[in-house]
PAZAPA-4460 file (N, C-alpha, C; in steps of 0.05 Angstrom, whole numbers, plus 32768, in hexadecimal, padded with zeros to 4 digits):
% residues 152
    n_x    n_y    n_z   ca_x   ca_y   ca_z    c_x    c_y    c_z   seq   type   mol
   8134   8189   812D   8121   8195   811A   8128   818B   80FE     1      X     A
   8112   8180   80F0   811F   8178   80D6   811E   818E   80C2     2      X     A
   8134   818A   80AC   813A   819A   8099   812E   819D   8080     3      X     A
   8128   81B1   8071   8128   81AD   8056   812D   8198   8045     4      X     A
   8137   818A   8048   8140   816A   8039   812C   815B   8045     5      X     A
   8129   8153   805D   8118   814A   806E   80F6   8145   8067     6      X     A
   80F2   8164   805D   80D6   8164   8060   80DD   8158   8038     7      X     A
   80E6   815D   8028   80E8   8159   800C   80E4   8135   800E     8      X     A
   80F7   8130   8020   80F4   8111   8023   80D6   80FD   8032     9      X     A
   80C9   810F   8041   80B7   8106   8047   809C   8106   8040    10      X     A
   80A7   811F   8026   808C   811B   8012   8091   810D   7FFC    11      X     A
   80B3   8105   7FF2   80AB   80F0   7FDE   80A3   80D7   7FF4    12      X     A
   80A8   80D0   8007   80A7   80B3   8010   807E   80B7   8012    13      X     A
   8076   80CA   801C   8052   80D5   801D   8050   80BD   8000    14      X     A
   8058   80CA   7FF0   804C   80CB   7FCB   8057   80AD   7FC6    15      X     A
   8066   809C   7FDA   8070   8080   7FC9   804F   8073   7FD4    16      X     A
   8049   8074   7FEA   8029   8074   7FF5   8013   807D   7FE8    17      X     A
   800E   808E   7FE2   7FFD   809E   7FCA   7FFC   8090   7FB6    18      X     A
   8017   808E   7FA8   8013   807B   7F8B   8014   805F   7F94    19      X     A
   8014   8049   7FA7   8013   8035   7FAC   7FF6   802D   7FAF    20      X     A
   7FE2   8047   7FBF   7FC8   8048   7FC7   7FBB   8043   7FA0    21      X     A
   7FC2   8064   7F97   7FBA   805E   7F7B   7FBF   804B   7F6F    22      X     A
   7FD9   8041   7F68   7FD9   8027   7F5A   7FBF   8017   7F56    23      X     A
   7FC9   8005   7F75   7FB5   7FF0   7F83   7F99   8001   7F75    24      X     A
   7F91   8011   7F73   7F73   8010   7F6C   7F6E   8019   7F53    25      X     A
   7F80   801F   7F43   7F77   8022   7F29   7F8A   800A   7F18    26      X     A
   7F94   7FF5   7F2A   7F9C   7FDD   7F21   7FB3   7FE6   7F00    27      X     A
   7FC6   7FF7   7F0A   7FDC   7FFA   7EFA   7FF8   7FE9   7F07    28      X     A
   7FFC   7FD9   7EED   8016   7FC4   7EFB   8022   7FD3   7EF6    29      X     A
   8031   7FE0   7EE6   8046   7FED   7EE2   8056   800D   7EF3    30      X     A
   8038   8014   7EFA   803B   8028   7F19   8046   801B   7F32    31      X     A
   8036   8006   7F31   803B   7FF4   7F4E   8057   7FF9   7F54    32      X     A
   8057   7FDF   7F35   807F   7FCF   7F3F   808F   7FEC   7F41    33      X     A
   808B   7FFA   7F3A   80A1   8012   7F26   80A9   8022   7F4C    34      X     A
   808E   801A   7F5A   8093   802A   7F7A   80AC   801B   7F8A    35      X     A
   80B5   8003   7F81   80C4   7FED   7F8E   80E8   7FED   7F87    36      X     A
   80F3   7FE4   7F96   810F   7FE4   7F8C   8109   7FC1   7F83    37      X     A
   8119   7FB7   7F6A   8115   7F9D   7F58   8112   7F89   7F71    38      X     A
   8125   7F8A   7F7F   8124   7F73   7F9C   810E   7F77   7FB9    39      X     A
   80FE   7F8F   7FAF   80F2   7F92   7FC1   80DA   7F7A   7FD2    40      X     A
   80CA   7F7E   7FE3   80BD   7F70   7FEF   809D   7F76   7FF8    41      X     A
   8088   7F6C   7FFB   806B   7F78   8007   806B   7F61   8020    42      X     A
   806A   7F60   8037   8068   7F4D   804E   8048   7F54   804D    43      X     A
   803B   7F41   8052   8023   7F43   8055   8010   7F36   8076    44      X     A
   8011   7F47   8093   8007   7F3B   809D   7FEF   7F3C   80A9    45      X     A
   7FDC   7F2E   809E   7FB7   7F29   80A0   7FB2   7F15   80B7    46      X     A
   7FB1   7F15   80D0   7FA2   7F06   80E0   7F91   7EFC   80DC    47      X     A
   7F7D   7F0B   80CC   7F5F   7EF9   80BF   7F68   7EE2   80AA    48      X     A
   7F7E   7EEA   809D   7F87   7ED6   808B   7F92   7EBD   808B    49      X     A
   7FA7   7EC7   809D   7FB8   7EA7   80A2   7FCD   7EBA   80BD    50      X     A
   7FDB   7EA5   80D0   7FEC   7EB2   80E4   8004   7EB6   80DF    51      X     A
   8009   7EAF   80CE   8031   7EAF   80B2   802A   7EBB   80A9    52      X     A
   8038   7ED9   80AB   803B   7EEC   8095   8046   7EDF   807D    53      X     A
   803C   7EE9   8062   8042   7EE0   804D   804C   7EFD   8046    54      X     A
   8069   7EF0   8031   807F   7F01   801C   807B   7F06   7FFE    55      X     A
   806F   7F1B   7FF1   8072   7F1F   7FD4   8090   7F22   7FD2    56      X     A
   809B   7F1B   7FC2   80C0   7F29   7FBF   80C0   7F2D   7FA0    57      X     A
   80CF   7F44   7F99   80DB   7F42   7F83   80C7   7F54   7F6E    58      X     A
   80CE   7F58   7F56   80C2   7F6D   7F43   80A3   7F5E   7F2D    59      X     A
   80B5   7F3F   7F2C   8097   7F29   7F1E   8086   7F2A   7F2C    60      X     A
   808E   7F1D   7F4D   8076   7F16   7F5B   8067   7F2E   7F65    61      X     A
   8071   7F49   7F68   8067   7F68   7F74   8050   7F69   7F56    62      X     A
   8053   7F6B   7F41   8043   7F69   7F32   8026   7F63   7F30    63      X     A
   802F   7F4E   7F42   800E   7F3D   7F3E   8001   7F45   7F55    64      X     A
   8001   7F59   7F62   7FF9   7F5E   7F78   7FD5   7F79   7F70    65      X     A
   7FE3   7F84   7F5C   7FBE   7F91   7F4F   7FB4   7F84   7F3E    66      X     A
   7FC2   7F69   7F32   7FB9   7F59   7F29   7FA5   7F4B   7F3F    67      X     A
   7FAF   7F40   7F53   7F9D   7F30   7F6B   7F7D   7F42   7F6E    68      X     A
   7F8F   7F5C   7F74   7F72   7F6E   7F81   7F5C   7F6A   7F78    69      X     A
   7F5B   7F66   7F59   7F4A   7F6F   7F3E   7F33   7F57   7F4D    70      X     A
   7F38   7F41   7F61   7F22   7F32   7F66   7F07   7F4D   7F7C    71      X     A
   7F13   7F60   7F7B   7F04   7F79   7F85   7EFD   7F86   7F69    72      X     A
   7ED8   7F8A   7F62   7EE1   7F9E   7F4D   7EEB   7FB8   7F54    73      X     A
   7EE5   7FC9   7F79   7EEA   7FDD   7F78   7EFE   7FDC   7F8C    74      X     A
   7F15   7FEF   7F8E   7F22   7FF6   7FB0   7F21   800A   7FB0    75      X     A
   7F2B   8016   7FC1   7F2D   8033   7FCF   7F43   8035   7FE7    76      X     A
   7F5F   8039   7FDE   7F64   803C   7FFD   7F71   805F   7FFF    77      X     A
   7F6B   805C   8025   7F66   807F   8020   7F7C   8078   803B    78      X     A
   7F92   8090   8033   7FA9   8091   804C   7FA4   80A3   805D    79      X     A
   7FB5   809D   807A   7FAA   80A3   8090   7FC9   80BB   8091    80      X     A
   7FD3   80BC   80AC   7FEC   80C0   80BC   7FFF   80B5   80AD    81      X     A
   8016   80B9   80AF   8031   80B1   80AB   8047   80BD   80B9    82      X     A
   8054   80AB   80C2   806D   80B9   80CB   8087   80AD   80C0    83      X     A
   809F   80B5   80C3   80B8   80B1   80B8   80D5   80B5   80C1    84      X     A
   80DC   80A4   80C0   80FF   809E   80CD   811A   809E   80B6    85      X     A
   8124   80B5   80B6   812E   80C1   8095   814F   80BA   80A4    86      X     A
   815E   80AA   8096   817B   80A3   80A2   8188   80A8   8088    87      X     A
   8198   80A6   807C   81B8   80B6   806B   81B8   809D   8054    88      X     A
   81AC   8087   8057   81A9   8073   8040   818C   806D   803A    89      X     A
   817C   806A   804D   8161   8064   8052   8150   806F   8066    90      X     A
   8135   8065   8067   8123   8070   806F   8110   8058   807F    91      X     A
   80FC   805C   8092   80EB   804D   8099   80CE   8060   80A0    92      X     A
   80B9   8053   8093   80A4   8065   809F   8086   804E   80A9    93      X     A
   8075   805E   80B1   8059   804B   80BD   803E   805E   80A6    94      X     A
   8036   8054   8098   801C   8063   8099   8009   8050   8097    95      X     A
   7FED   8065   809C   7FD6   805A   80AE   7FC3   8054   8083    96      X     A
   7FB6   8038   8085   7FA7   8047   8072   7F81   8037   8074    97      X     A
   7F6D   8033   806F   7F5A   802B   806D   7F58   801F   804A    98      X     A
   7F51   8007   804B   7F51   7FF9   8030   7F34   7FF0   802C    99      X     A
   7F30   7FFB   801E   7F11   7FF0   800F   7F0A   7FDD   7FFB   100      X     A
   7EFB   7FC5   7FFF   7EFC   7FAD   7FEA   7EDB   7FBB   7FDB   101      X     A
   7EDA   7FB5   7FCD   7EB8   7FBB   7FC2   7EB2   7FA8   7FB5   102      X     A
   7EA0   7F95   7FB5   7E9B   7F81   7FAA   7E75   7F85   7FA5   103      X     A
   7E72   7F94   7F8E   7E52   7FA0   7F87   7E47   7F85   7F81   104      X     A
   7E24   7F8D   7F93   7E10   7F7B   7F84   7DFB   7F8F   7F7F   105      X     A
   7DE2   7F77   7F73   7DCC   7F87   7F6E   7DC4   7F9A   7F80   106      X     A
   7DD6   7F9E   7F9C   7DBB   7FA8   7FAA   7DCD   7FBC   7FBC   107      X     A
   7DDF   7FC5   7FB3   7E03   7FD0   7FB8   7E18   7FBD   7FBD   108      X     A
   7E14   7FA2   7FCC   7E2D   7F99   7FCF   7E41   7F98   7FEC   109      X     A
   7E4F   7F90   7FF1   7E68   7F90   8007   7E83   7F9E   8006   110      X     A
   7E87   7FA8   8022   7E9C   7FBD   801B   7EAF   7FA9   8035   111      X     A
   7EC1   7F9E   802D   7ED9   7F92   803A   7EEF   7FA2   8043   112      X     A
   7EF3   7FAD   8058   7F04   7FC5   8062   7F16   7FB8   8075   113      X     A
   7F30   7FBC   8070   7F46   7FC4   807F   7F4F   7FD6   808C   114      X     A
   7F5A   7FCC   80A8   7F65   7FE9   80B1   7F7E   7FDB   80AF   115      X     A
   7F9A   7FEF   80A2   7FB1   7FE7   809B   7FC3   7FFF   80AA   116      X     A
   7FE0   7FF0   80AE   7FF0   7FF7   80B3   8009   7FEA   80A1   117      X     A
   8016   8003   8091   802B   7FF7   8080   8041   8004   8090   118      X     A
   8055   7FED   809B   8072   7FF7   809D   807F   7FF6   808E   119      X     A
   808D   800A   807F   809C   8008   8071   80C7   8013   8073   120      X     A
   80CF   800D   8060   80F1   8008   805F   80F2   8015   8044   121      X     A
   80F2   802B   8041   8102   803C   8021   8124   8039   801F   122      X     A
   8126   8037   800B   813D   8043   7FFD   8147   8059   7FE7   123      X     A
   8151   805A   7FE1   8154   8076   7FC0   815C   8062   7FB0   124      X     A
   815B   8058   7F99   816A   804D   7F80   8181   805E   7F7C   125      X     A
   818D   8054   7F67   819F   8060   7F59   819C   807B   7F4E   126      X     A
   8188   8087   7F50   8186   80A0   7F3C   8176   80B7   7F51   127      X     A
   8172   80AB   7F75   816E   80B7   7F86   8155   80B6   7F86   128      X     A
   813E   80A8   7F7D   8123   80A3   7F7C   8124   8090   7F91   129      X     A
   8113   809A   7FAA   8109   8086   7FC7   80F3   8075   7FB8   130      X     A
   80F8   805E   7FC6   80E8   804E   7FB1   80E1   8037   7FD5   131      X     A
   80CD   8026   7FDA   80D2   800F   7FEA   80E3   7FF8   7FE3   132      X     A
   80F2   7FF0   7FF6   8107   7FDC   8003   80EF   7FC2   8009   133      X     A
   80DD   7FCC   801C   80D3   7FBD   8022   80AF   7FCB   8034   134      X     A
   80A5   7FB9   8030   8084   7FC5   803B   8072   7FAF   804C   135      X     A
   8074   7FB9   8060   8069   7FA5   8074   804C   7FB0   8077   136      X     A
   8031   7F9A   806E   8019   7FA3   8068   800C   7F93   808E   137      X     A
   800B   7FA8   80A0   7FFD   7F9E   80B2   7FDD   7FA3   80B2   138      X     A
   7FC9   7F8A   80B4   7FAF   7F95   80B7   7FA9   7F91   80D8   139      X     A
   7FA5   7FA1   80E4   7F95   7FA5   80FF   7F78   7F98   80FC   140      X     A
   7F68   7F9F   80F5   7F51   7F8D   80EC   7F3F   7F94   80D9   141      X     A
   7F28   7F8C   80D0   7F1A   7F89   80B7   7F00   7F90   80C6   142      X     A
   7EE8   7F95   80A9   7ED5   7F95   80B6   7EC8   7F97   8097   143      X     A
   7EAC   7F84   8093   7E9E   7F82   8080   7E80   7F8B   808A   144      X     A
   7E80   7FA7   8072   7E6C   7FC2   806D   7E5A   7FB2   805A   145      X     A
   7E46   7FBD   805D   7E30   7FBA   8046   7E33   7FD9   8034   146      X     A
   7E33   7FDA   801C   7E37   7FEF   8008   7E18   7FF3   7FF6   147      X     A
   7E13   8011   7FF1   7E03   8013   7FE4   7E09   8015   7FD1   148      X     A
   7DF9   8016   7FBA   7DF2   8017   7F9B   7E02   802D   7F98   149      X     A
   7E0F   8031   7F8A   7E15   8051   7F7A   7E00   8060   7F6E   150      X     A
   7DF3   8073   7F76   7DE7   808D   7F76   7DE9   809B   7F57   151      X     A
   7DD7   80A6   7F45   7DE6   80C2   7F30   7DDD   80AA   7F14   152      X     A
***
């Protein structure tokens, strides 16, 4: 049965997800990196993309990562499940999330959706803030929506 510490730890590791989701869509660098330990990592693996997972590493290159997005004017990603593996130095967890690209035209536009699976590797810093080690971005597959106009 997990303990009191337990559940405290599995809602900050919830909230490093939460603010990673927010970041990414309100395109704040400084939220992003700040979720990462300086050496941290984003593995990125897209089957639609290429069959070599590709490596962000480090606190410069994690940066440019809501920088990239911005070729979306809109995202949305909305989290699913999570679960978590809480050990005496670190942590490992899975959560589920759906990623939304929005790319508006005259007539609403295209909605580019992911279905994602991030594995991830926490650590605590120095000052006991869980932060990611490392974030493995799995997409299961995609699927391109037609979007309507915004309404109001």
């Amino acid at each position: 049965m997990p303990n009191a510490d337990d559940a405290t730890t599995r809602q900050q590791l919830r909230s490093l997800a939460e603010g990673y989701a927010r970041s990414v869509d309100r395109r704040e660098v400084e939220s992003f990196v700040a979720l990462f330990h300086p050496d941290a990592a984003i593995t990125i693996h897209d089957p639609s993309d290429t069959e070599e997972p590709r490596q962000i590493r480090g606190a410069e290159r994690l940066a440019k990562v809501p920088e990239v997005i911005k070729r979306y004017p809109k995202t949305f990603h909305m989290l699913g499940q999570s679960t978590y593996d809480i050990g005496e130095d670190d942590a490992t967890g899975e959560v589920y999330c759906i990623a939304h690209h929005l790319t508006p035209d005259a007539h609403g536009g295209t909605d580019y959706v992911m279905f994602i699976r991030y594995e991830d590797t926490y650590r605590p810093d120095d000052h006991g803030v869980w932060k990611f080690a490392e974030r493995r971005l799995r997409v299961d597959w995609t699927e391109t929506r037609a979007a309507n106009p915004p309404t109001g």
